[in-house]
C-alpha positions, 0 to 999 in steps of 0.5 A: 500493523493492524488497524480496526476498520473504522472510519477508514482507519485500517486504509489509512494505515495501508496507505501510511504503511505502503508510503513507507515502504516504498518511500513514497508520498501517502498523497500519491497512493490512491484507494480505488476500491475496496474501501470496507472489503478485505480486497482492496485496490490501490493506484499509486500515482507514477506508479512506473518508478514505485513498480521497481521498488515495489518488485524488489521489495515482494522478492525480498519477502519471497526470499524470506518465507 
């Protein structure tokens, strides 16, 4: 997925992206900083139950590279 970095669009579609990924409401996911860097730090609230899902998903990508 790509999105050209205006207005915020190329965040919003992380997010949009991340949400989806780990079936998880786009409102819980937080940009903290990195708003115009390639470097971006996100806080996905009650990240304890995303963190598992998360973990799984990276494995799979691992696995497949």
């Amino acid at each position: 997925m790509r999105a050209v970095p205006e207005k915020g669009r190329a965040n919003g579609a992380l997010i949009a992206l991340l949400a989806k990924t780990l079936d998880w409401p786009k409102s819980a996911i937080l940009l903290e900083s990195g708003d115009t860097n390639r470097l971006k730090r996100l806080r996905i609230r009650d990240g304890a139950n995303a963190a598992v899902r998360l973990t799984a998903i990276i494995d799979i990508w691992v696995q497949a590279t």
